[in-house]
N, CA and C atoms as a LAMMPS dump frame, in Angstrom:
ITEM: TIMESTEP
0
ITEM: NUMBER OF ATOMS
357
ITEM: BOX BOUNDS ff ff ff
-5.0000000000000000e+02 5.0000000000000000e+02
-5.0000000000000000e+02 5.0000000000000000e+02
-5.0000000000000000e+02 5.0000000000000000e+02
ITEM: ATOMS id mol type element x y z
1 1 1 N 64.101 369.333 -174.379
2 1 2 C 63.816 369.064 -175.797
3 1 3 C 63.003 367.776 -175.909
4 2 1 N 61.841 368.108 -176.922
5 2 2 C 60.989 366.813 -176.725
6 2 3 C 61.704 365.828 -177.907
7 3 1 N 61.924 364.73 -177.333
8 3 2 C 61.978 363.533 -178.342
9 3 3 C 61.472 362.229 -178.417
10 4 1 N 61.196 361.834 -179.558
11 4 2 C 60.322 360.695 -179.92
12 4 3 C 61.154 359.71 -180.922
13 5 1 N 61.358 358.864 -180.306
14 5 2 C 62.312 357.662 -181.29
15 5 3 C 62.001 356.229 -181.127
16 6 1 N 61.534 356.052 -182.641
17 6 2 C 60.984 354.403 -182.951
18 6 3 C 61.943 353.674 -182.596
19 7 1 N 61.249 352.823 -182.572
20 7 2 C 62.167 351.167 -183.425
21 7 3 C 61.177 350.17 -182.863
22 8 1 N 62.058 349.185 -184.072
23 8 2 C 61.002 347.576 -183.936
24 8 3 C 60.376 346.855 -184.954
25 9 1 N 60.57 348.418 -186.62
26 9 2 C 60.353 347.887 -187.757
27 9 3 C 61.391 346.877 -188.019
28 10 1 N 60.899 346.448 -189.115
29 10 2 C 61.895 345.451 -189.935
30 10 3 C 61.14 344.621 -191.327
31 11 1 N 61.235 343.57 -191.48
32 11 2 C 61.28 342.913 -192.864
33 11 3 C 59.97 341.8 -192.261
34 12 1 N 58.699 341.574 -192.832
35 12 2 C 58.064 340.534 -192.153
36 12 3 C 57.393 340.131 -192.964
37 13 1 N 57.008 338.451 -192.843
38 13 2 C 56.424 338.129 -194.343
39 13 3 C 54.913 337.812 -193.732
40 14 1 N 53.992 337.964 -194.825
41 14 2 C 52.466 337.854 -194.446
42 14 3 C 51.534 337.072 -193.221
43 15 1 N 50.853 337.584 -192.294
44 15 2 C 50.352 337.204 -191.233
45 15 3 C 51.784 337.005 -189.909
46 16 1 N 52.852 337.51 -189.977
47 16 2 C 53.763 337.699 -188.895
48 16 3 C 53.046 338.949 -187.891
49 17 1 N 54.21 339.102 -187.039
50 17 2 C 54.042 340.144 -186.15
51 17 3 C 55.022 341.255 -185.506
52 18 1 N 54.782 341.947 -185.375
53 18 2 C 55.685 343.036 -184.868
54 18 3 C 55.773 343.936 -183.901
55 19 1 N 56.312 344.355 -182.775
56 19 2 C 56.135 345.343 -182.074
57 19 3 C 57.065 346.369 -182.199
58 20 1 N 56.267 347.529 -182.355
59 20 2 C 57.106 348.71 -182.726
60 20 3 C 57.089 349.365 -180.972
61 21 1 N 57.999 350.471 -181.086
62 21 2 C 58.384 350.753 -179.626
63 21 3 C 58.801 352.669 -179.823
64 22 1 N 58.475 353.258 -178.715
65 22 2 C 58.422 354.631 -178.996
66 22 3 C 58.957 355.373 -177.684
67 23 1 N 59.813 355.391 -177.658
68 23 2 C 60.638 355.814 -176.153
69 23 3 C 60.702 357.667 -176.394
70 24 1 N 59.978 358.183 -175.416
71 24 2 C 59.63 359.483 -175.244
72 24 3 C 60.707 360.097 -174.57
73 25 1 N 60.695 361.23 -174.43
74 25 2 C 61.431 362.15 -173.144
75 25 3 C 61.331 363.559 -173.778
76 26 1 N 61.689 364.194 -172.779
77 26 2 C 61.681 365.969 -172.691
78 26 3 C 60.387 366.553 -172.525
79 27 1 N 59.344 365.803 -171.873
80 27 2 C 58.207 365.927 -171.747
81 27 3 C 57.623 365.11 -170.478
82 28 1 N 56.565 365.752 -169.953
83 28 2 C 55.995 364.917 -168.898
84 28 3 C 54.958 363.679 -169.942
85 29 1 N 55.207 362.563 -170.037
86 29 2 C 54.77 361.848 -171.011
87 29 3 C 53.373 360.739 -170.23
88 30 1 N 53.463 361.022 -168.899
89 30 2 C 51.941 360.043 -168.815
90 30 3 C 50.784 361.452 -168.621
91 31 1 N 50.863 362.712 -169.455
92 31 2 C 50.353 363.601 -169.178
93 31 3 C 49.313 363.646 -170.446
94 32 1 N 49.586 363.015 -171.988
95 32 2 C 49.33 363.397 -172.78
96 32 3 C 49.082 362.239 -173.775
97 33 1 N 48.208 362.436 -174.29
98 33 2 C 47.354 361.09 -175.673
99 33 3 C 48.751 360.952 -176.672
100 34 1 N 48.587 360.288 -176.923
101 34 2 C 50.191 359.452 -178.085
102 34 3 C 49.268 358.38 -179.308
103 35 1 N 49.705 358.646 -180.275
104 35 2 C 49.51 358.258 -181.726
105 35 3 C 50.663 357.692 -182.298
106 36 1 N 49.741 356.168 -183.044
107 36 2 C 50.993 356.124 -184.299
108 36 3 C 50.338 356.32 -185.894
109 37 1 N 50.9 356.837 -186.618
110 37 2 C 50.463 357.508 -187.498
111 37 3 C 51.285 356.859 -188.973
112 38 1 N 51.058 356.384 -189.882
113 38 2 C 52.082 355.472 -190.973
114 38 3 C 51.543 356.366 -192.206
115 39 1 N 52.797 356.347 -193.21
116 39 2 C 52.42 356.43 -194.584
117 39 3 C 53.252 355.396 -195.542
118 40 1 N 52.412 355.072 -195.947
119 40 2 C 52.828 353.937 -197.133
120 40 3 C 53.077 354.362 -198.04
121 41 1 N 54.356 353.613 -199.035
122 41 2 C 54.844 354.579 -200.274
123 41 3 C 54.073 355.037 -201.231
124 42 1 N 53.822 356.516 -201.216
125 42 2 C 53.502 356.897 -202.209
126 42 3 C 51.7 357.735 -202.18
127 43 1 N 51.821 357.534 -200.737
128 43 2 C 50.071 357.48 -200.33
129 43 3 C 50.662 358.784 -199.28
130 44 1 N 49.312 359.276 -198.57
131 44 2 C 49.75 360.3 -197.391
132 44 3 C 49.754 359.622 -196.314
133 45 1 N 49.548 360.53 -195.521
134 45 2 C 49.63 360.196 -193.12
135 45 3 C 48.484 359.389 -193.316
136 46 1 N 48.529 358.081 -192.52
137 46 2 C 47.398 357.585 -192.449
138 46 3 C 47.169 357.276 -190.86
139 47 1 N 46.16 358.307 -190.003
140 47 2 C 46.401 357.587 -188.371
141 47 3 C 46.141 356.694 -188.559
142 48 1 N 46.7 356.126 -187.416
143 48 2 C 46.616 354.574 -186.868
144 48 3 C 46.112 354.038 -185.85
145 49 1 N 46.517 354.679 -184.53
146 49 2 C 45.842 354.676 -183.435
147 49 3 C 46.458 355.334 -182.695
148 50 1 N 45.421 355.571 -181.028
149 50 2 C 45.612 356.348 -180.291
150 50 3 C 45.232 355.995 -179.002
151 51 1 N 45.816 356.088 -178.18
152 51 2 C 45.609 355.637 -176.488
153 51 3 C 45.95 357.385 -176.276
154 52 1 N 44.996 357.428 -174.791
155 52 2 C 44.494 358.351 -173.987
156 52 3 C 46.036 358.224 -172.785
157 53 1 N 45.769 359.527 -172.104
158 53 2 C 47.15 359.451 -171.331
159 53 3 C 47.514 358.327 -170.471
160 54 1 N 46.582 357.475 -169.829
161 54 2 C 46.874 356.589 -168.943
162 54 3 C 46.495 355.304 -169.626
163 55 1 N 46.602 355.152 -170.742
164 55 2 C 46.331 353.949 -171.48
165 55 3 C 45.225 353.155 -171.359
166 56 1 N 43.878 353.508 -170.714
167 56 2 C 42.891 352.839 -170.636
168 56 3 C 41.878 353.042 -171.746
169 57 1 N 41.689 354.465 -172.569
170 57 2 C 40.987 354.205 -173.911
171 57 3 C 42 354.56 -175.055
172 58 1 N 41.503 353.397 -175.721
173 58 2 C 42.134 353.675 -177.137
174 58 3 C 41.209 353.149 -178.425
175 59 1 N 41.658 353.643 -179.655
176 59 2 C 41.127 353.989 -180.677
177 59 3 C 42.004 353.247 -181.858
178 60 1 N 41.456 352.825 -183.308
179 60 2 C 42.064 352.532 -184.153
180 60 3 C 41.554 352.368 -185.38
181 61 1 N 42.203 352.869 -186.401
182 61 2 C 41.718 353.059 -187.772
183 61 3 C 40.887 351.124 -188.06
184 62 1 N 39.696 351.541 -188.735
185 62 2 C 39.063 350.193 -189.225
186 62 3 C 39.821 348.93 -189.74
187 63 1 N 41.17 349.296 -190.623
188 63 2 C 41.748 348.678 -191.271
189 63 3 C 42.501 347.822 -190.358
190 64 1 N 42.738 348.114 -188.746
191 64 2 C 43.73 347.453 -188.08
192 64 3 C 42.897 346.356 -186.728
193 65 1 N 41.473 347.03 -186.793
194 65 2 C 41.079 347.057 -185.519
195 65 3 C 41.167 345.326 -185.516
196 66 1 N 41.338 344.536 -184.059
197 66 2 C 41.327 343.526 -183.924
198 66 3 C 42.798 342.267 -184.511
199 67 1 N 43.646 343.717 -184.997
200 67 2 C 45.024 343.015 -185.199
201 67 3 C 45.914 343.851 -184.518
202 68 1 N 45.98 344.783 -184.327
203 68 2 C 46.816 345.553 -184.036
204 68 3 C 46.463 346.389 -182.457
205 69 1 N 47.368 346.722 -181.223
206 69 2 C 46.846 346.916 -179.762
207 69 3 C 47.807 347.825 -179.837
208 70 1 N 47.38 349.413 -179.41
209 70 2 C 47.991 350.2 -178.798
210 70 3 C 48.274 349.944 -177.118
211 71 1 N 49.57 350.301 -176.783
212 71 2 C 49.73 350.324 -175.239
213 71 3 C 50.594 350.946 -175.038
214 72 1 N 51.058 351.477 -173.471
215 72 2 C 51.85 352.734 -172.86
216 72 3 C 52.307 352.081 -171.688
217 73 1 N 53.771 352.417 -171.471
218 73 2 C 54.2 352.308 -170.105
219 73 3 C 54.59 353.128 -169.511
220 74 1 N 53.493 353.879 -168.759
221 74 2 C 54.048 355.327 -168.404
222 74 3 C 55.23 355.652 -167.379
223 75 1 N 55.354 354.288 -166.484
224 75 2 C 56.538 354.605 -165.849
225 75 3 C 58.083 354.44 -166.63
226 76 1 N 58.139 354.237 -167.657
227 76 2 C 59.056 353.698 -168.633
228 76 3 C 58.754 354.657 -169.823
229 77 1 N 57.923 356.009 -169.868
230 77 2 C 58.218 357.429 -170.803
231 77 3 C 57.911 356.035 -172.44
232 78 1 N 56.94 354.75 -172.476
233 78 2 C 57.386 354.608 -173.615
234 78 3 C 55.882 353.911 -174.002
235 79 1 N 56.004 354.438 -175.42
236 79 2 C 54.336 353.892 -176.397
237 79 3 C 54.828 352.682 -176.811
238 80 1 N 54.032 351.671 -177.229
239 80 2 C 54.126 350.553 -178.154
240 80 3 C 52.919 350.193 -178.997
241 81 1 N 53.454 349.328 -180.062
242 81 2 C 52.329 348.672 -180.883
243 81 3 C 52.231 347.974 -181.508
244 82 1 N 51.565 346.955 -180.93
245 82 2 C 51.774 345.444 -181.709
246 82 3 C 50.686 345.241 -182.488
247 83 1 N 51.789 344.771 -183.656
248 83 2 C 51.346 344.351 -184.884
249 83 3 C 51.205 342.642 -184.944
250 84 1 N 50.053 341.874 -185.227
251 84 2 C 49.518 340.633 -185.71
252 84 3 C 48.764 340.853 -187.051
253 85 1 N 48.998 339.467 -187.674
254 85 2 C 48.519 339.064 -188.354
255 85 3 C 48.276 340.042 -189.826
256 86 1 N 49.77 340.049 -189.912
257 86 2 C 50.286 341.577 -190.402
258 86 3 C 49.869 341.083 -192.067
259 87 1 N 49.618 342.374 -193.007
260 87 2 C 49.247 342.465 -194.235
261 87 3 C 50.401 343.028 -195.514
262 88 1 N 50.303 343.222 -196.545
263 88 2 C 50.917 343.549 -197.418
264 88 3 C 50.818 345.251 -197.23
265 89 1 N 49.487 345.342 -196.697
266 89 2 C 49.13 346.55 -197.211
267 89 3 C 49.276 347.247 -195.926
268 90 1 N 50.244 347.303 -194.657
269 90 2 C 50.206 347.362 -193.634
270 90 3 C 51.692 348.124 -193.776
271 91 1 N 52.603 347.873 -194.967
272 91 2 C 53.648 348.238 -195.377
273 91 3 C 53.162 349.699 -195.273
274 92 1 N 54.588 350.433 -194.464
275 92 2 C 54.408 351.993 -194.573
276 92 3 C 55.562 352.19 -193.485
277 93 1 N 56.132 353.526 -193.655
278 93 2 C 57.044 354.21 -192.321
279 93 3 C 55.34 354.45 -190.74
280 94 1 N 56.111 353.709 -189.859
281 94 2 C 55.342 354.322 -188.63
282 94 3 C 55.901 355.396 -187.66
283 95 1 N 54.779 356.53 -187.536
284 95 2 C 55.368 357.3 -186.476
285 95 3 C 54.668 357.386 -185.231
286 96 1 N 55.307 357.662 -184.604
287 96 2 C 54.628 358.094 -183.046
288 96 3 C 54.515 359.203 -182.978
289 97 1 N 53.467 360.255 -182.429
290 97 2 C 53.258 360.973 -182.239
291 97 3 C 52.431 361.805 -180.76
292 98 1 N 53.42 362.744 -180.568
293 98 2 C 52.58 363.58 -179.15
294 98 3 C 51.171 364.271 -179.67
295 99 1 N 49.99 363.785 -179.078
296 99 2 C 48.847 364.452 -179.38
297 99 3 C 49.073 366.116 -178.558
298 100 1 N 48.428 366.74 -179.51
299 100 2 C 48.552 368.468 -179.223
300 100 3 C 47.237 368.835 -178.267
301 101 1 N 46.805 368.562 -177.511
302 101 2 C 45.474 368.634 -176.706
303 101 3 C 44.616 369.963 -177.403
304 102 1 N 43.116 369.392 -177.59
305 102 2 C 42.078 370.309 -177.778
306 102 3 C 42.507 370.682 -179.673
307 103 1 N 43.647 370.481 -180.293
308 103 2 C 43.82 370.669 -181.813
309 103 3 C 43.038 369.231 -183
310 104 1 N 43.379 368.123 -182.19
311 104 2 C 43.2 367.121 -183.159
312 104 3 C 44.361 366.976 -184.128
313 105 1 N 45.385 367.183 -183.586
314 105 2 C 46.471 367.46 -184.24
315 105 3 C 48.335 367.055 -182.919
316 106 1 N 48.548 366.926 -184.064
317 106 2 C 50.255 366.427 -183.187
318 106 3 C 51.017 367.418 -183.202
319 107 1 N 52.174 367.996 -182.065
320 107 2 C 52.928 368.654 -182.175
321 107 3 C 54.494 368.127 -182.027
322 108 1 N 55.124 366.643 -182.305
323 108 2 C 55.892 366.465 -182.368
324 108 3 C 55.693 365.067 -182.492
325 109 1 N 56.473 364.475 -183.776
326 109 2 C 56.897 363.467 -184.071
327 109 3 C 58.237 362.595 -183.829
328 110 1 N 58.284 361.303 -184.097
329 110 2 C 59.45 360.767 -184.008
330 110 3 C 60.152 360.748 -185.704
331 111 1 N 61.029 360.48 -185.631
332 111 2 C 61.615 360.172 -186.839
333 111 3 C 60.927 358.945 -187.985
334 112 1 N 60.448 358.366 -187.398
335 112 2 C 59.724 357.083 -188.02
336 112 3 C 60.163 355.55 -188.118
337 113 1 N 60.103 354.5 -188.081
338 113 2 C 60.172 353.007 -188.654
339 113 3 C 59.414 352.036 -189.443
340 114 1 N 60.424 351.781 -190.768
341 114 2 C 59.84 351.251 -191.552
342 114 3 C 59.512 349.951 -191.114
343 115 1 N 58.25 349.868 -191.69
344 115 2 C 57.841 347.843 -191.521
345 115 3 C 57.318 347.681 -192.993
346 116 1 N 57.779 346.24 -193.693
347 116 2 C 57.61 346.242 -194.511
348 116 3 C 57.11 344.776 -194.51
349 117 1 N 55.73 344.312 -195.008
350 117 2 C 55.291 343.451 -194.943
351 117 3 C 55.476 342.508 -196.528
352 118 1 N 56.024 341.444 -196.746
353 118 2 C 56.369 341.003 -197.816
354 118 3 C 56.65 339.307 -197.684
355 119 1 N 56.704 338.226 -198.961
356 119 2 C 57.272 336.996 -198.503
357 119 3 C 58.099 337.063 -199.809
């Protein structure tokens, strides 16, 4: 059974930092691209970013680029993503997600963690 479970949100006040954490299993996990994907209240899925199976390319929505670093420890089944120089508007549930190869699309999520950026 594949599972995907956050943590690492919490309560952070403007320009802090955060690392969220995404511990995989039921899957061969240095096999396959991994996403975190957020929606902020009231708005839809907004990707976020994305590292390639062995963590050497990755990708990230405009809004984050140069604050925020996707990374993978594949011997440790686990995604991460650190958050700097964090915003108001950065507030949203984050998920991790297994990329579905060749769809552009995910076939299994984690449950999610809220980060909520505020002072």
């Amino acid at each position: 059974e594949v599972q995907l479970v956050e943590s690492g949100g919490g309560l952070v006040q403007p320009g802090g930092s955060l690392r969220l954490s995404c511990a995989a299993s039921g899957f061969s996990f240095s096999d396959y691209a991994m996403s975190w994907v957020r929606q902020a209240p009231g708005k839809g899925l907004e990707w976020v970013s994305t590292s390639d199976s062995a963590g050497g390319e990755t990708a990230y929505v405009n809004s984050v680029k140069g604050r925020f670093t996707i990374s993978r420890d594949n011997a440790n089944n686990t995604l991460y993503l650190q958050m700097n120089s964090l915003k108001p508007e950065d507030t949203a549930v984050y998920y991790c997600a297994k990329d579905l190869p060749g769809f552009g699309a995910y076939d299994y999520w984690g449950q999610g963690t809220q980060v909520t950026v505020s002072s």
